[in-house]
C-alpha positions as a printed NumPy array, in Angstrom:
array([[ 64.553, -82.499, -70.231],
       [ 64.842, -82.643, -66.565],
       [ 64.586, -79.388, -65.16 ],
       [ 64.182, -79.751, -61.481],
       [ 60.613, -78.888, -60.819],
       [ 59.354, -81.996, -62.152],
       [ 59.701, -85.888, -62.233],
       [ 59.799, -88.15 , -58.551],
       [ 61.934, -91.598, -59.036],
       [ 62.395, -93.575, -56.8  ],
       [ 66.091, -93.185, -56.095],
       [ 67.615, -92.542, -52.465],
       [ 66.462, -89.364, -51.083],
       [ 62.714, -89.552, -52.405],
       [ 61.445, -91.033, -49.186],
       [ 58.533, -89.176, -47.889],
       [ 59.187, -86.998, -44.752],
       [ 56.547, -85.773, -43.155],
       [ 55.714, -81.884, -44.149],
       [ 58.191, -82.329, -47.067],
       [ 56.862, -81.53 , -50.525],
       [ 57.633, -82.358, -54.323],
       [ 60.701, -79.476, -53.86 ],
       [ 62.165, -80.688, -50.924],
       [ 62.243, -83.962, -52.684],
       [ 64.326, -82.695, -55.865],
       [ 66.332, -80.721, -53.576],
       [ 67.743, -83.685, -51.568],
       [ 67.909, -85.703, -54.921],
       [ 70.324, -83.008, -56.432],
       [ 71.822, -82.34 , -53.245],
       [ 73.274, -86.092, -54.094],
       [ 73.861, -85.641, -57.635],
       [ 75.496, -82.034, -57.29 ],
       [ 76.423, -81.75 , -53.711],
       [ 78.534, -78.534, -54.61 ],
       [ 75.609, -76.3  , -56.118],
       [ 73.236, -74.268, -53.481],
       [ 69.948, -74.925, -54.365],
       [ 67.9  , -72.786, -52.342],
       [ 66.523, -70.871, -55.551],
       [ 64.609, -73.846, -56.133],
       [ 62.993, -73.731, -52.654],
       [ 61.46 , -70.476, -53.051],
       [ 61.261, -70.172, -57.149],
       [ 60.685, -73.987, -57.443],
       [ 57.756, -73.463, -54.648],
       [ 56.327, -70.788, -56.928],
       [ 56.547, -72.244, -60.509],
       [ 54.701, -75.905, -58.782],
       [ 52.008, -73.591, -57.204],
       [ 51.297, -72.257, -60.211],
       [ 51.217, -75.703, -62.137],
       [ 48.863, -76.979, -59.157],
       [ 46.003, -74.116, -59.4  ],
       [ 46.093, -73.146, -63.049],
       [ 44.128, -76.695, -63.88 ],
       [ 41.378, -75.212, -61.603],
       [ 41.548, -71.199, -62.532],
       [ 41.09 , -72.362, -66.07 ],
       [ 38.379, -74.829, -65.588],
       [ 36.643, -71.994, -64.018],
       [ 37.328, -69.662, -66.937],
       [ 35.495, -72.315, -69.119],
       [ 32.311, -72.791, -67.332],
       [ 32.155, -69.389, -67.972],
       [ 32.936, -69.798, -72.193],
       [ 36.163, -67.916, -71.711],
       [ 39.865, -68.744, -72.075],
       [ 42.092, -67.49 , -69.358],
       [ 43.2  , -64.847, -71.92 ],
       [ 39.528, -63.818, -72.821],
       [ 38.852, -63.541, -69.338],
       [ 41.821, -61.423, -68.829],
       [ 40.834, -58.623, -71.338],
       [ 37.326, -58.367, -70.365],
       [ 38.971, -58.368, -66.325],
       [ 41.126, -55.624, -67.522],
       [ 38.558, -53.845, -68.91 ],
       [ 36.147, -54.34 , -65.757],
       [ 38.876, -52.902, -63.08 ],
       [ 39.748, -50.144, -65.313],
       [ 36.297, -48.252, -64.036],
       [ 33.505, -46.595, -65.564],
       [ 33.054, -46.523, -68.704],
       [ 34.861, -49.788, -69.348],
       [ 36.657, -48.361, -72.103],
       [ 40.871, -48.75 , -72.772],
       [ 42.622, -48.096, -75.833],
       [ 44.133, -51.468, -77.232],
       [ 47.632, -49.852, -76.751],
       [ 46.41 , -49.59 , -72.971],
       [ 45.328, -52.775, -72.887],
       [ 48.063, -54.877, -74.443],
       [ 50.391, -53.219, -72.428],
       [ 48.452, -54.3  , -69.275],
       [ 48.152, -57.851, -70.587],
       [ 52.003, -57.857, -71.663],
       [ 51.375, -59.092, -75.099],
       [ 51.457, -58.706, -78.801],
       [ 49.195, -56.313, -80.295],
       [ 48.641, -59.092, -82.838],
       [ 47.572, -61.294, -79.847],
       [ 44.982, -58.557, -77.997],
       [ 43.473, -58.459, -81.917],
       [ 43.088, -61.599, -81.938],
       [ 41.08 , -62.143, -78.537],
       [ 39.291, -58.726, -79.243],
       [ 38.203, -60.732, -82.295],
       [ 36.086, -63.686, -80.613],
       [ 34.773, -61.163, -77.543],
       [ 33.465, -58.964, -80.161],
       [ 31.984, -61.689, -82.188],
       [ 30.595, -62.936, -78.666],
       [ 29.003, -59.418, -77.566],
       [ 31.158, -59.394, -74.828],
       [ 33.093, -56.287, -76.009],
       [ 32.451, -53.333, -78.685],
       [ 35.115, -51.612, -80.843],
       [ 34.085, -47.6  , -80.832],
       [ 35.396, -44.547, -82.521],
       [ 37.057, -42.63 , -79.691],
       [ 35.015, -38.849, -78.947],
       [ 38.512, -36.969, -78.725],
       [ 40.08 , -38.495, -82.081],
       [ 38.319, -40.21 , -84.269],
       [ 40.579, -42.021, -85.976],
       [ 41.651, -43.732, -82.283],
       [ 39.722, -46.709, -81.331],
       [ 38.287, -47.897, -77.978],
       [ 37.933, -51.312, -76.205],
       [ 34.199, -50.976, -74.683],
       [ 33.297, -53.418, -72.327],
       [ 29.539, -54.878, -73.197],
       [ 27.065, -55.06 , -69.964],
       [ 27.241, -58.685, -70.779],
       [ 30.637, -58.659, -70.451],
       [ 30.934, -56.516, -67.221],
       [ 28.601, -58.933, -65.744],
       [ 30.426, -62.108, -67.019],
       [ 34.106, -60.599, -66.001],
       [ 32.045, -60.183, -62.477],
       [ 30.745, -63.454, -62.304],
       [ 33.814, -65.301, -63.146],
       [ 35.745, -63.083, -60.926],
       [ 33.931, -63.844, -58.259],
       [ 34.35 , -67.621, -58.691],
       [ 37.71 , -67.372, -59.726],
       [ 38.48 , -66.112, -55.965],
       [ 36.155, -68.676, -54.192],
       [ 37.904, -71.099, -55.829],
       [ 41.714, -69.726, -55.096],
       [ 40.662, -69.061, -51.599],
       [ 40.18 , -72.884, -50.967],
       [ 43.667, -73.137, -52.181],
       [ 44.612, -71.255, -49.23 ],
       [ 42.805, -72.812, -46.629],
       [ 46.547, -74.452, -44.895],
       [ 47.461, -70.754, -44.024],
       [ 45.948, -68.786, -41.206],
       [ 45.22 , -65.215, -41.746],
       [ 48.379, -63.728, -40.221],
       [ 50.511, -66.605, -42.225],
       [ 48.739, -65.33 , -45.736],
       [ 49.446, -62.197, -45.088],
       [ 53.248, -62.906, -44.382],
       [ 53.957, -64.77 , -47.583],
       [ 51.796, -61.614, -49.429],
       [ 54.346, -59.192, -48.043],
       [ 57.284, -61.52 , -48.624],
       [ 56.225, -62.512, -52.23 ],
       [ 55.543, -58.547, -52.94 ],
       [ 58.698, -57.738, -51.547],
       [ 60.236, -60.16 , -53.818],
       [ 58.501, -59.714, -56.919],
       [ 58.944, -55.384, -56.415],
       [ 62.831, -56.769, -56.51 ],
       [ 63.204, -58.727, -59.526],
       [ 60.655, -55.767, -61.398],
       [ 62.974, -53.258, -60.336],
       [ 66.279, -55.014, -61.817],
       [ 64.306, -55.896, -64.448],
       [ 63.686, -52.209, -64.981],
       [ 67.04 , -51.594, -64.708],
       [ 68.309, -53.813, -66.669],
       [ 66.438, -52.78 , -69.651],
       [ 67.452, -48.752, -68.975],
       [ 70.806, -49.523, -68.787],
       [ 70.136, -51.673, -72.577],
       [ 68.02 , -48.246, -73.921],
       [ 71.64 , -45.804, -72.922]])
């Protein structure tokens, strides 16, 4: 299925142009095909979806020089920025992670069995469990943390300071939007 965000041919409007990229390329071909239909979604959502498919090769490769999946690393991340004592209730934490509590099981499940994380009785109710983070696993989230960003700062190496700092506000300001009318969206479903 041809999407838009993926696929070059070689079919008029493919020619390279200097400082063009893989959008501005679909653009122009379905600027042809569709000549009607504003695309500009594509050059800011289309931008975001192919960064993502570019880096994630690399953010998971480091993820498993460290043993983890991106989704291990993500609970025992989680975990690691919540503070001392590294401890979250799996409600808290599948609600950070946005997924299943099925799915957090799961991945709590092979840390656990890896002594990256412990499952303890919570002090105030003892029928409550708690997440612990391991001191293994506070110094692996660390480690690949801190390679994780070495390696995603590369990525940014065509932007100068004041430019990365422009496209943060800009993406902030448009991810705060869509959140927002998300957020609405799904009050207006609850009345």
């Amino acid at each position: 299925m041809m999407n838009g965000t993926e696929g070059d041919g070689d079919r008029p409007g493919d020619e390279d142009r200097s400082g063009d990229d893989h959008v501005d390329r679909l653009r122009r071909q379905w600027a042809l095909e569709l000549p009607d239909l504003d695309t500009e979604p594509m050059a800011i959502l289309g931008r975001a979806f192919r960064l993502s498919n570019l880096v994630r090769p690399s953010i998971e490769a480091t993820f498993a020089d460290f043993g983890l999946d991106r989704g291990e690393f993500d609970v025992i991340a989680t975990l690691r920025r919540s503070g001392a004592p590294y401890r979250l209730t799996p409600t808290d934490m599948y609600s950070a992670l946005m997924i299943s509590s099925g799915g957090l099981t799961h991945r709590l499940d092979r840390l656990e069995k890896a002594g990256l994380i412990r499952r303890e009785k919570s002090l105030r109710d003892g029928r409550s469990v708690l997440v612990a983070l391991s001191e293994a696993g506070a110094a692996l989230a660390e480690k690949a943390f801190r390679t994780d960003m070495a390696s995603e700062a590369s990525f940014l190496q065509a932007l100068d300071g004041k430019e990365r700092e422009a496209l943060a506000a800009l993406l902030r300001k448009l991810i705060a939007g869509i959140e927002n009318e998300q957020a609405r969206g799904e009050d207006e479903k609850a009345d």
